[in-house]
C-alpha positions in Angstrom: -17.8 -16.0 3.2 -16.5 -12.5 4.2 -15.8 -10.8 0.8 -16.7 -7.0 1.0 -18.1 -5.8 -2.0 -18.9 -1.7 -2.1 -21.4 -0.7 -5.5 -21.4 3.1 -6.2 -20.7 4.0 -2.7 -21.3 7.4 -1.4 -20.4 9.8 1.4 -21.3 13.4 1.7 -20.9 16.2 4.5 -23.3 18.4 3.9 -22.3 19.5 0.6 -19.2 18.3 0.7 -18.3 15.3 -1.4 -15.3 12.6 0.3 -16.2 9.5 -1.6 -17.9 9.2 -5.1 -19.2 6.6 -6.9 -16.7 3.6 -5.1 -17.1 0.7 -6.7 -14.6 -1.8 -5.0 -14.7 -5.7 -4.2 -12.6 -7.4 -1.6 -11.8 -11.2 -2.0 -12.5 -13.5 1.0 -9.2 -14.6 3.0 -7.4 -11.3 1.2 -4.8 -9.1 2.6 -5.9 -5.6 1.0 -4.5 -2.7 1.9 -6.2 0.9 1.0 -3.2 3.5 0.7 -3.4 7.2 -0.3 -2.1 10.6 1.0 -3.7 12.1 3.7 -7.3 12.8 2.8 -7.9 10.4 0.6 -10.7 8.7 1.8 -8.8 5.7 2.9 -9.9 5.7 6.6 -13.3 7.3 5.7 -14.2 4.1 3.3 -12.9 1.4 6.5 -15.1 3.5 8.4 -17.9 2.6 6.4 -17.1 -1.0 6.0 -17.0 -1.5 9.9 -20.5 1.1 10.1 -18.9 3.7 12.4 -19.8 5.8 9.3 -22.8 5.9 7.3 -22.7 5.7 3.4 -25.2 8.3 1.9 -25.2 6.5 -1.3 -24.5 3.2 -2.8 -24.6 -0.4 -1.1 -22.0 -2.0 1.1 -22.2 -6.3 0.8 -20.4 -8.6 3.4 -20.3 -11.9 2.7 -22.8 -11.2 0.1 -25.3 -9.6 2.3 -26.5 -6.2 2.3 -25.4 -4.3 5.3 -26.4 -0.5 5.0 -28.4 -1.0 8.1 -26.8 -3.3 10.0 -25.7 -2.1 12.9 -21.5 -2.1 13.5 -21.4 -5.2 16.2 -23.7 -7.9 13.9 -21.2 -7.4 10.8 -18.8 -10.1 12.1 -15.6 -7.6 12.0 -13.2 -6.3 14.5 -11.3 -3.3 14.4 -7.7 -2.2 15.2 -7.3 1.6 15.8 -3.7 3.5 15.7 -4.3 4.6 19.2 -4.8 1.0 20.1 -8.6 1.5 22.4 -7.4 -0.1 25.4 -9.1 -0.2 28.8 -5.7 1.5 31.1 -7.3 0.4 34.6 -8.1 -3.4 33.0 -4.5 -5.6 33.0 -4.0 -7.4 29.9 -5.5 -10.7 30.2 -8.7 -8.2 31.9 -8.4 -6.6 28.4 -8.8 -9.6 26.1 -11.7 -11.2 28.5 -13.7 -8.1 28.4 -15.5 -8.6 25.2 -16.2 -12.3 26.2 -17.6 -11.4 29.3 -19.9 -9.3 27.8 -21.0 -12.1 25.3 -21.4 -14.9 28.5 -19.1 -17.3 27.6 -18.5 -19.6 30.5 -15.2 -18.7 32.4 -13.2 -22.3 31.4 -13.7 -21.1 27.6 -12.9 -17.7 28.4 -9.5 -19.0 30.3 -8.9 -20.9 27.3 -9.8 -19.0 24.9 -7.3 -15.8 26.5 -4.4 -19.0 27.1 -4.4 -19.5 23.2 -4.6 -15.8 21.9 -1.8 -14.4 24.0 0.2 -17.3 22.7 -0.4 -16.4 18.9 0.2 -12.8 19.7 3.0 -13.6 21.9 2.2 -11.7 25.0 1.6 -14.7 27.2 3.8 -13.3 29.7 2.4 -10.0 29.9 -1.0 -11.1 30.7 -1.0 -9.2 34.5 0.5 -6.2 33.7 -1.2 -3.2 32.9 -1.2 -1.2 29.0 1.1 1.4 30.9 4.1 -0.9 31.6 3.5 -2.5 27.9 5.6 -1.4 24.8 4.2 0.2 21.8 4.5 -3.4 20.0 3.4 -5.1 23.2 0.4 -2.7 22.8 -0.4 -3.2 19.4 0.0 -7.1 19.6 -2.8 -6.2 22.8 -5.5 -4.5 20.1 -4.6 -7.6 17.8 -5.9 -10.3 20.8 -8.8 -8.1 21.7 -9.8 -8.4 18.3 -9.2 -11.9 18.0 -10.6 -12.8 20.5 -14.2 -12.5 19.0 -13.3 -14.8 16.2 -14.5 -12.2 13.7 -14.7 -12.9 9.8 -12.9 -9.6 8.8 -10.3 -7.7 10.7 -10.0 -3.9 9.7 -6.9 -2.2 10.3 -6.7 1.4 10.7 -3.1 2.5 10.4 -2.4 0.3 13.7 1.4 0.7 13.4 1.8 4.6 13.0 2.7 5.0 16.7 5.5 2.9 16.6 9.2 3.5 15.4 10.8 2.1 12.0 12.0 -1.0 13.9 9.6 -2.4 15.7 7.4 -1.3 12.5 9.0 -3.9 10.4 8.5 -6.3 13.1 5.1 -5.9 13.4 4.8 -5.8 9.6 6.2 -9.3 9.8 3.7 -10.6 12.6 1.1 -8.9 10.5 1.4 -11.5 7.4 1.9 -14.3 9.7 -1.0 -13.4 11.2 -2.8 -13.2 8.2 -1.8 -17.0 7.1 -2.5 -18.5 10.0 -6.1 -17.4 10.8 -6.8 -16.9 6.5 -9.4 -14.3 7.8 -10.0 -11.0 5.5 -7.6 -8.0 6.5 -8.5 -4.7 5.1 -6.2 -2.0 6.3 -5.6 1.0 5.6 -2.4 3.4 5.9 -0.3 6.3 3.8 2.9 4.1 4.1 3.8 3.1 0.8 6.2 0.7 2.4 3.5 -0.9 4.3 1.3 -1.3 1.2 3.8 -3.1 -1.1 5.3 -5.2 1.9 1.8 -6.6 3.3 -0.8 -6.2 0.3 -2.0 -9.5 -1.9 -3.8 -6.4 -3.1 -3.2 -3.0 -3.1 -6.0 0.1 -3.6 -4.5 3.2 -4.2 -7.0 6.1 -3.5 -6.8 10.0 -4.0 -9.8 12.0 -3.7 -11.9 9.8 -2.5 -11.1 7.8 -5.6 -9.6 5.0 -6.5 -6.5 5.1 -9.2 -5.6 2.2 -9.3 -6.0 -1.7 -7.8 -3.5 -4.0 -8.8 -0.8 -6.7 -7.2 2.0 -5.1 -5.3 4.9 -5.8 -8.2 1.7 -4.8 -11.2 1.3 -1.5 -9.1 5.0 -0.7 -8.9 5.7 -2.1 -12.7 2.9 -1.1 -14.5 1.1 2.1 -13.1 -1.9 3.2 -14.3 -1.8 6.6 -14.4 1.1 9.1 -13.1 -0.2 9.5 -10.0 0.7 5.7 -8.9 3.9 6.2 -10.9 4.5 8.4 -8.5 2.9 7.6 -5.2 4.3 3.6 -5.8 8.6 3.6 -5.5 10.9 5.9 -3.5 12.4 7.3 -5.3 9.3 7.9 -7.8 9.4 7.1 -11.3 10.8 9.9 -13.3 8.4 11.3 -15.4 9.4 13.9 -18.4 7.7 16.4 -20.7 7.9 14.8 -24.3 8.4 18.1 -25.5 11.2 18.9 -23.4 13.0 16.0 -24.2 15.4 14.7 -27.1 14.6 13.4 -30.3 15.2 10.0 -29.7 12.3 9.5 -27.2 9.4 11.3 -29.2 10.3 9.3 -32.0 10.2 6.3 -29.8 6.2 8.0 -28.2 3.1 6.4 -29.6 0.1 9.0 -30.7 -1.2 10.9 -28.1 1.7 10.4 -25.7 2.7 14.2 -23.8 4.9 12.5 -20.9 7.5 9.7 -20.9 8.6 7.5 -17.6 11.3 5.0 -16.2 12.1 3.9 -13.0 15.5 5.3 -11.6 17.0 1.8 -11.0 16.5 1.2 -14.5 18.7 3.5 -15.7 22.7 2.9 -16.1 25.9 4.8 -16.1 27.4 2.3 -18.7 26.7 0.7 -21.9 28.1 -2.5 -20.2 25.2 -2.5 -18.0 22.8 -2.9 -20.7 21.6 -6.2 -22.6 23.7 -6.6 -25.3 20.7 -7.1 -27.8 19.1 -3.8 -26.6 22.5 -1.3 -26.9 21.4 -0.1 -30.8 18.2 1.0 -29.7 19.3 2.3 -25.9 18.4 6.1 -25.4 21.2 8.2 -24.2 20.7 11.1 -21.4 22.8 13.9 -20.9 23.2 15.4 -17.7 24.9 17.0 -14.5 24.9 14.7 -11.4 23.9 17.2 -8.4 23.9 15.4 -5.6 24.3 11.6 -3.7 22.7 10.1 -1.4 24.4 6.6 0.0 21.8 4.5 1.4 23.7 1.3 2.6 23.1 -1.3 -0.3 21.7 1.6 -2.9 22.8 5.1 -4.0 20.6 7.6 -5.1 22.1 9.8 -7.5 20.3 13.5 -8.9 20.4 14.5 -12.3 19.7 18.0 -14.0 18.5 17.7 -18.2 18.0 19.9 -20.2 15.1 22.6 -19.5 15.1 22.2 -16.4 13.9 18.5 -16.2 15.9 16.4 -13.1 15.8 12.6 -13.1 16.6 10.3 -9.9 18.9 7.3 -10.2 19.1 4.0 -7.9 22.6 2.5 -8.1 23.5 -0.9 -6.4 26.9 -0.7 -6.9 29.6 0.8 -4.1 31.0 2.9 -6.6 30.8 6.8 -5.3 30.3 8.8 -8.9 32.1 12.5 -9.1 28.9 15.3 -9.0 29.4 16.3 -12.7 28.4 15.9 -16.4 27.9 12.1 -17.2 25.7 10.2 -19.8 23.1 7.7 -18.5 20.9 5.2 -20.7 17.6 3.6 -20.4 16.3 0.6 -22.3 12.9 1.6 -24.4 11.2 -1.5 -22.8 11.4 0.5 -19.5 9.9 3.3 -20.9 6.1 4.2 -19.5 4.1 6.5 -22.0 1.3 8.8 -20.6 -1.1 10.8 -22.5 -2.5 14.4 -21.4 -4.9 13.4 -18.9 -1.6 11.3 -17.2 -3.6 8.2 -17.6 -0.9 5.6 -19.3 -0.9 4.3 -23.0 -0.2 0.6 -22.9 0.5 -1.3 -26.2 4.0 0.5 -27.0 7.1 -0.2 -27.3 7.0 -0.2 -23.0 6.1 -3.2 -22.0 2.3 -3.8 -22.2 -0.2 -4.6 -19.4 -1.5 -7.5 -20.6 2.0 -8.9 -21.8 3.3 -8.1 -18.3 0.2 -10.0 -16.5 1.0 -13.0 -18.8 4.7 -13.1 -17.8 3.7 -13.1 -14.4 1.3 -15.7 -14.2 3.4 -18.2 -16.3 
């Protein structure tokens, strides 16, 4: 087994709070990815996992066993840093043999052993050079073998791709899963790349403040946020999110009890009634507003809108029209429409779809 479990799990400097009361299981043979902004508590809590940090409260469980004081080499993990950890002077095959040395395995398992992981990884032919004459990817795909290499249980992942460009980063994404199929070991990583969370993640843990807002499914996270922060964190452009108060009759009649802001996704809203379901046009909501700029993104188009009082809305188009920058009307369908209350958690059971509704339509 190599689930990781964390119960009310702590971590203080000095007086200073970073995590508080984490309570957090990870399924054996999962991909999960912890994303957050910057100072989160992300990297801090895969820190802890691995036991480079120690937790001042709570209780960590791998595989079901207690690990507070187990030291970080007898968990049965390897880790994979953004700045890679490689030995400059060692070539590559030197690299990847280092940690067996070290354990005495005899030199025809080692040979084999190094033969079969720079094949997975794919740097079979790089095996005599040195890091420095080694691409970023080349390097990365060097950290992966060295942790491979000791067969671990759990691999964590500390934003390992950060260093590279947007290229080769969806390359390595790609390898990544692969990877992840084909050993069916438990991946926990951890990065502030939305992209990489909802392209990678069986699960995704959304943190902020050393919290966590939500855990879900990549497409539960994206369609049904918990709370405005993952509205807004999940989706580029973010779901637009509007003051009830602010905003025309139609919607606060539409608001259940309770309700202070109202959101939709920007694809989700049209610039024709043809667009719409035919069963839903009675009941569509209308917008008015001023188009203010356009972005052309390839295959999408991301339109700005300015409301009324000051409220501006994003739109995602997939169409290869190019819209004038003026008044137009825009509509949304109500069963798009995300309610949140005045602590921005979300208010399920409206006429948005609900959670539970949503979970059954995805599992059937």
């Amino acid at each position: 087994m190599s689930s990781i479990v964390l119960e009310n799990v702590e971590k203080k400097y000095g007086d200073k709070s970073i995590i508080e009361n984490l309570n957090l299981t990870i399924e054996s043979g999962s991909f999960t990815v912890l994303v957050g902004p910057s100072g989160c508590g992300k990297s801090t809590t895969l820190r802890m996992i691995a036991g480079l940090e120690e937790n001042t409260g709570g209780t960590i469980f791998i595989g079901g066993q207690n690990m507070n004081k187990v030291e970080p080499g007898k968990r049965n993990l390897a880790m994979v840093f953004q700045n890679y950890a490689l030995y400059p002077t060692m070539t590559v095959e030197q690299n990847i043999e280092y940690g067996l040395k070290n354990n005495k395995v005899p030199k025809e398992e080692r040979k084999r052993l190094i033969e079969d992981i720079a094949e997975t990884v794919g740097i079979t032919k790089h095996l005599h050079k040195k890091p420095e004459f080694l691409s970023g990817g080349e390097r990365q795909r060097l950290a992966l073998a060295r942790a491979m290499v000791k067969k671990p249980a759990i691999f964590l992942m500390d934003e390992p791709l950060s260093n590279l460009d947007a290229k080769l980063r969806q390359q390595m994404r790609t390898e990544l899963i692969e990877l992840h199929k084909k050993l069916g070991a438990t991946f926990v990583y951890v990065t502030h790349d939305q992209v990489e969370a909802m392209s990678m993640g069986t699960k995704i843990v959304l943190m902020d403040g050393g919290k966590v807002m939500q855990e879900d499914t990549p497409r539960r996270m994206y369609q049904q946020p918990d709370n405005i922060f993952s509205s807004k964190f999940i989706g580029t452009p973010a779901m637009n999110i509007l003051e009830l108060q602010y905003s025309q009759n139609a919607l606060q009649q539409l608001a259940p009890k309770g309700a202070k802001y109202v959101g939709f996704r920007p694809e989700k809203i049209k610039f024709n009634l043809d667009a719409i379901e035919p069963a839903a046009r009675n009941s569509v909501i209308a917008f008015e507003g001023v188009l203010t700029a356009r972005e052309i993104l390839g295959a999408e188009t991301i339109y700005k809108a300015d409301l009324d009082r000051s409220q501006n809305i994003a739109i995602k188009c997939f169409d290869s029209l190019e819209r004038d920058l003026s008044k137009t009307t825009m509509y949304v369908e109500p069963t798009h429409l995300a309610f949140f209350d005045n602590d921005e958690k979300r208010i399920y059971g409206t006429n948005s779809t609900s959670k539970s509704s949503e979970l059954s339509s995805e599992r059937s």
